[in-house]
N, C-alpha and C positions, 0 to 999 in steps of 0.2 A: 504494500500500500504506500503510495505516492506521499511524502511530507505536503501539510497543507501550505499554500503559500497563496501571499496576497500582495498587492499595489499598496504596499504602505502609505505612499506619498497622495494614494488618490483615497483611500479611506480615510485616512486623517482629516485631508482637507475637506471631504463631503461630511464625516464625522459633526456635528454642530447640535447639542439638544437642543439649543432654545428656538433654533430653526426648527427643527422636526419637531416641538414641540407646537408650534404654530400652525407648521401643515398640518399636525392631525386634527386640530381644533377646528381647522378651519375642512376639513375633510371628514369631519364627522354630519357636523349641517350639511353640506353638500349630499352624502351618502345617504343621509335618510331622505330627503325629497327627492331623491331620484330613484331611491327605494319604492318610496310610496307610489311616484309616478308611474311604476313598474307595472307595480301588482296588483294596483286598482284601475288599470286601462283596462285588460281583461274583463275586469269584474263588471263595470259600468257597461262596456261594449256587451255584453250578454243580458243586461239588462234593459239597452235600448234596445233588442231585436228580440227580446220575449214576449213573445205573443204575436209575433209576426212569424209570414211563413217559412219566412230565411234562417230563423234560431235554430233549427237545430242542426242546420247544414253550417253554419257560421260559428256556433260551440264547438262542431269536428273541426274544422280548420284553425279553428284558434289552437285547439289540445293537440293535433297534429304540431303545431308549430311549438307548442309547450314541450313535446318530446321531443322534438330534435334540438331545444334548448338544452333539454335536461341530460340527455345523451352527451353533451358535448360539453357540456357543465365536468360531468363526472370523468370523462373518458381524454378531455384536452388540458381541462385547467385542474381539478382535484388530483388526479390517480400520479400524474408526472410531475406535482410539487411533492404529494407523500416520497414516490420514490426517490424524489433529488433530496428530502430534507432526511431519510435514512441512510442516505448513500452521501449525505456529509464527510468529509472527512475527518470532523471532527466527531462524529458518531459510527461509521462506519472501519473506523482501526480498533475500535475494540469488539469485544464477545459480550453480549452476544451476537452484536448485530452484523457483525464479518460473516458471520458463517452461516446465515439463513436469511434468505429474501421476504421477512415480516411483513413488510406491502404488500406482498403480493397476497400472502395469508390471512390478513387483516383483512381486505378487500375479500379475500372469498368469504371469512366471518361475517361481515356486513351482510351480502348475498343471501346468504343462510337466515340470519334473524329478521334480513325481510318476507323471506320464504314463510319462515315458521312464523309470523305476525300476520300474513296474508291467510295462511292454513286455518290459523287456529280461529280467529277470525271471521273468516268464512262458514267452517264447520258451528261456531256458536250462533252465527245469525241463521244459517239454515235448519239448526235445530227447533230454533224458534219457529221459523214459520210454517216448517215443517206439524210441529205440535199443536200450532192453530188452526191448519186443513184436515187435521183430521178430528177438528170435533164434528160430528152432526146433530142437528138441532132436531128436536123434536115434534115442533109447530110446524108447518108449514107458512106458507105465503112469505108477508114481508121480512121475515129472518133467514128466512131462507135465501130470498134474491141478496139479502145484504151479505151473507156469505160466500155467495158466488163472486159479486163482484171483490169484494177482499180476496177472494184464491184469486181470480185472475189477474189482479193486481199486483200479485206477488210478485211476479216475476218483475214489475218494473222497482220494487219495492227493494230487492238485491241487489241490483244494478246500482239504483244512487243508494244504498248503503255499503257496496264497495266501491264506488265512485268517492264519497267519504272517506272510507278507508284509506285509499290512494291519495287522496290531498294530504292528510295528517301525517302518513307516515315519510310521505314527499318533504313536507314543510320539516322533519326532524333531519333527515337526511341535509337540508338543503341547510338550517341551522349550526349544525355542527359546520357545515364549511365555511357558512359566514362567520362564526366566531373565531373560526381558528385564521379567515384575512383579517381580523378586527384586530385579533392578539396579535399577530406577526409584525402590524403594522404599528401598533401603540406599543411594542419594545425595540423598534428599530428605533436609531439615531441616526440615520444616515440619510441625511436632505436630499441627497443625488438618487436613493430609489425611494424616496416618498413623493417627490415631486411629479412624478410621472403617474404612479399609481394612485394619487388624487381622481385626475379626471376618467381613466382607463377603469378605477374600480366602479365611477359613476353608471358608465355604461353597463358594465358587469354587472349590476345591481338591476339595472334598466331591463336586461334581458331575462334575468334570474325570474326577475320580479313576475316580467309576462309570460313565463316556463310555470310559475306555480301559479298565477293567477287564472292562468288559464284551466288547471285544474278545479281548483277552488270555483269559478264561475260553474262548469258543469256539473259538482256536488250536489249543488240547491241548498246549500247551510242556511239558515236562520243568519238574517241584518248581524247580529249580536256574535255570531262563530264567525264571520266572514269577515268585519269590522276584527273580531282580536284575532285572527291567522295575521292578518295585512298588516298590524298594528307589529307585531311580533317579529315578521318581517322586517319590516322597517327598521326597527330598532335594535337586531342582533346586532349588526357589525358597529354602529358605532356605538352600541355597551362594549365590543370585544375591543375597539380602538382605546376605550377608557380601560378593559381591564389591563391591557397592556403594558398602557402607562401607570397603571397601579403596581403589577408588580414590578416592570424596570427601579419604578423609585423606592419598591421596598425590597428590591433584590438584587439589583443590578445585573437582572438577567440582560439579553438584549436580542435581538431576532438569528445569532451565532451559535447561540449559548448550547451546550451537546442536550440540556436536559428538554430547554424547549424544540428543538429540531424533531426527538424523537414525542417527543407527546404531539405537535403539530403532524408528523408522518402518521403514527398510530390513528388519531383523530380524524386526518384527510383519508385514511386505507378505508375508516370503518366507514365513513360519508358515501367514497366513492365505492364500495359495492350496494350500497343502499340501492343509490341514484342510479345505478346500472340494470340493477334489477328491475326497480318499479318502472324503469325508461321501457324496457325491452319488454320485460313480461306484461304490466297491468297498463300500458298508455301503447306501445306500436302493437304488437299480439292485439290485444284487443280490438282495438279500433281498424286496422288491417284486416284481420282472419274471422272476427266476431260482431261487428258492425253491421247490424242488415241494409241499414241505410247506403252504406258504404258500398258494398255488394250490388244494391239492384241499379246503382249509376253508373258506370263505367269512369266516366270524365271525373265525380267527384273521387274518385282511388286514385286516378291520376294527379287533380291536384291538391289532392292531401299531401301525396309522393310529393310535389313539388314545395308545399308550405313545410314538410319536416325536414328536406333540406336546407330549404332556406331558414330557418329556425338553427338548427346544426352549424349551417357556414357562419351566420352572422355571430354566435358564440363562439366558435373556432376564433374567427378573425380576431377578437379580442385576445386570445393568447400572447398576441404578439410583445404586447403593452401588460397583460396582467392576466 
């Protein structure tokens, strides 16, 4: 293993806390209103076209283009920062981290606990409405047609309750990665990568935002759950910007330091198998192979296919900067 080595002369000089102390300040306001702006276009756009006959062709293209946000959330910007911040070299010359690729592990662990969140999940609301079709009423007439229409209801009744499911467990996945740009960014001192990452994370956030709002609009949550998802949103990264700066100043860690490299790696592995999972299984599978609507048009499969790339590249492109 390589001795680490640095540009003394250009770390020093970018080196400045009270400078980076100002970007983050000034980078935390910025991040939450471009947060907000994110994740409540979504939600408002599925509220102007409800009740019109375009919502529910306009709800798939929005969540088409949510997943190929989310795909490229996890698969450009998460999974290749875990791996650069375990393959540190200031984490990656010791044991145990030399000797076993943990991201990559971590990342399948994530996979797994959305798997087994989705199962478990699943199996308990089916039991439920399972346990409800099989009562039979004794009266006829009016209990009886009202129980008909509750079974055939049912079936739409699973759908926006793993539709549910999928936001919440999106919005934890997507959490844990805001916090951990929040933290990386409130212990760095270093003005020459703050400076960039200001406006680049705006965007990020911008995209993030219409990746889960878009989920969140086709949930159907109650005013009140959809207000605090958005709310929550908003406000993870610049609390992770503050906690940053809390521990720098009572630890003197800094965004180098061997012990946050690997709590950032671990944190970014377990996000990004979340985000992999719920992208591929419960948002393209779905809405691809299990979409009737999707099926009986031709043209709209086609440009779903085109709004999930375009979703994908415009997250991609942001790598470049953050």
């Amino acid at each position: 293993m390589a001795p680490c080595v640095a540009d003394t002369a250009r770390t020093l000089s970018c080196r400045d806390s009270d400078a980076a102390t100002q970007l983050k300040l000034l980078s935390i306001s910025i991040i939450f209103i471009t947060s907000i702006i994110g994740i409540s276009s979504p939600v408002l756009l599925a509220r102007y076209f409800h009740g019109k006959p375009a919502y529910d062709k306009a709800i798939l293209l929005i969540k088409c283009f949510a997943a190929g946000v989310i795909l490229s959330t996890s698969l450009v910007h998460v999974l290749p920062e875990a791996f650069a911040s375990l393959s540190d070299c200031h984490v990656a010359s010791h044991h145990p981290w030399k000797d076993f690729p943990f991201s990559g592990l971590v990342t399948l662990v994530g996979a797994l606990l959305a798997l087994l969140v989705d199962i478990t999940a699943s199996a308990h609301v089916e039991r439920g409405h399972r346990a409800a079709s099989e009562y039979k009423p004794i009266i006829g007439g009016e209990k009886v047609g009202d129980l008909e229409r509750v079974e055939n209801g049912s079936e739409e009744d699973l759908v926006r309750i793993k539709q549910r499911l999928v936001s919440q467990v999106l919005e934890i996945g997507i959490i844990f990665h805001s916090v951990i740009i929040g933290v990386t960014m409130g212990m760095s001192q270093n003005k020459c990568t703050i400076r960039p990452l200001v406006a680049a994370l705006a965007f990020h956030q911008i995209f993030e935002g219409l990746g889960l709002g878009g989920c969140i609009a086709q949930a159907g949550f109650s005013f009140g759950t959809v207000a605090y998802m958005c709310f929550m949103f908003s406000v993870t990264t610049p609390m992770g910007i503050l906690l940053g700066m809390i521990v720098y100043s009572l630890t003197g860690y800094d965004d180098s330091n061997p012990n946050a490299l690997i709590m950032e790696g671990l944190l970014g592995s377990l996000s990004s198998g979340i985000l992999i999972y719920m992208g591929l299984v419960d948002l393209v599978a779905v809405d691809f192979f299990h979409n009737k609507l999707m099926s009986s048009e031709t043209w709209l499969k086609k440009t779903s296919f085109i709004v999930l790339t375009i979703g994908s590249t415009s997250m991609s492109i942001l790598a470049l900067w953050a």
